[in-house]
Residue, then its C-alpha position, 0 to 999 in steps of 0.5 A: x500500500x505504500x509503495x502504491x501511495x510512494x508510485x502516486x506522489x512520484x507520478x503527481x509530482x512527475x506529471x505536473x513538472x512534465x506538464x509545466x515543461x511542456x508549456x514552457x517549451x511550446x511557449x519558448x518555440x512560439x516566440x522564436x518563432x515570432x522573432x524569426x518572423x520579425x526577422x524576416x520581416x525587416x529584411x522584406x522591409x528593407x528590400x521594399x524600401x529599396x524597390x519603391x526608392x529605385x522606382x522614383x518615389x521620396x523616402x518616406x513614401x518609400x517607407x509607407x509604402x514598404x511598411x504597408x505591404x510588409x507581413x501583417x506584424x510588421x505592419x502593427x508594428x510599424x504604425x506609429x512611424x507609417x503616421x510620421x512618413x504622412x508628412x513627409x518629414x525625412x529626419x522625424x520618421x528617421x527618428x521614429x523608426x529608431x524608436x523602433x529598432x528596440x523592439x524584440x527582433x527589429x535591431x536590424x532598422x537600426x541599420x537601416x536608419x544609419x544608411x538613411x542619415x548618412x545618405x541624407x548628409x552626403x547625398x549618396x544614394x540610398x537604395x544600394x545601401x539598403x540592399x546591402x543592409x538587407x543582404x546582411x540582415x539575411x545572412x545573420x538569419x541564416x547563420x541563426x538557423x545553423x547555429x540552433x540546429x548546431x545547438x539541438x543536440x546539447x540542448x537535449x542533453x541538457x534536458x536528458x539529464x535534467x530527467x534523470x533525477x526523477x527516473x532515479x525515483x523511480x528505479x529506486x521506487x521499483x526496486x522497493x525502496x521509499x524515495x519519495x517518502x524520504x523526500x517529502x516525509x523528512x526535514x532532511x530530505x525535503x532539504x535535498x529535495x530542495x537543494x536537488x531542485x535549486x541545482x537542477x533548476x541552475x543547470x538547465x538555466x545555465x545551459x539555457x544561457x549559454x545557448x541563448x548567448x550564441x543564438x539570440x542577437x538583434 
């Protein structure tokens, strides 16, 4: 019968931290994937930007226009600065679009806007300097993706031996003895249960940082 209530607390308490790791892994991929998006979508941007210039219009009809027909949540975001290209004012929407920049994933309008203000200062033209830009912006997404899929096989590790803990409660319930009553029964062990805890915790935040140190810039 305790081995019975032992095997329920162990599959409660592994239940629910599946459950949470689950949220949290689906919640993690969806704003990766929403960062990507945005990645993406200031390099189509600035590709727009670039045709409407060649095409003979103004800078900030230019920009209107590109910000327009971009993915619809670049064309949320970019609102507030499609308002300032109305009028018409160049240096204004520069600074609006600058304001822009510190949002997650549009560090790459900053580049923009500098070749939109050097070429305002020495008449160079602006629309090679925008492709550039977006040539670049390209090649860091690109580089992006290869590093994360370089970067999936650590992270499982990580994630495997953050699981071994709760197999060994279970291998060491199966063979008849009482961890989990140990654990949750003592102050000793709710002492290591907690410190078990705080260390796995550390380790997986870790190793978490180190990946997002190489993955995650702009």
């Amino acid at each position: 019968m305790a081995l019975m209530v032992a095997v329920g607390t162990l599959g409660t308490v592994v239940g629910v931290g599946a459950a949470g790791a689950v949220v949290f892994v689906v919640s993690h991929r969806r704003r990766a994937r929403r960062l990507h998006e945005t990645h993406a979508g200031v390099v189509d941007i600035c590709r727009a930007m670039a045709a409407e210039l060649r095409a003979g219009r103004p800078v900030p009809a230019a920009f209107g226009a590109a910000a327009r027909a971009g993915p619809p949540a670049m064309v949320a975001l970019l609102q507030p600065a499609v308002a300032v290209a109305r009028r018409g004012d160049s240096a204004e929407l520069a600074d609006a679009v600058a304001v822009l920049a510190a949002s997650p994933g549009c560090a790459g309008l900053s580049r923009l806007v500098a070749c939109w203000r050097v070429a305002a200062t020495s008449g160079a033209a602006l629309a090679p300097a925008i492709d550039r830009v977006a040539d670049a912006l390209q090649d860091d997404i690109e580089l992006r993706r290869d590093i994360t899929s370089t970067l999936a096989g650590p992270r499982a590790t990580a994630h495997l031996l953050a699981c071994l803990p709760a197999v060994g409660l279970l291998l060491g319930t199966a063979i008849g003895a009482d961890p989990v009553g140990f654990l949750l029964g003592s102050r000793p062990g709710i002492g290591c249960l907690l410190v078990a805890v705080a260390l796995d915790a550390a380790g997986l935040a870790w190793a978490r940082r180190i990946a997002r140190r190489v993955t995650t810039w702009g």
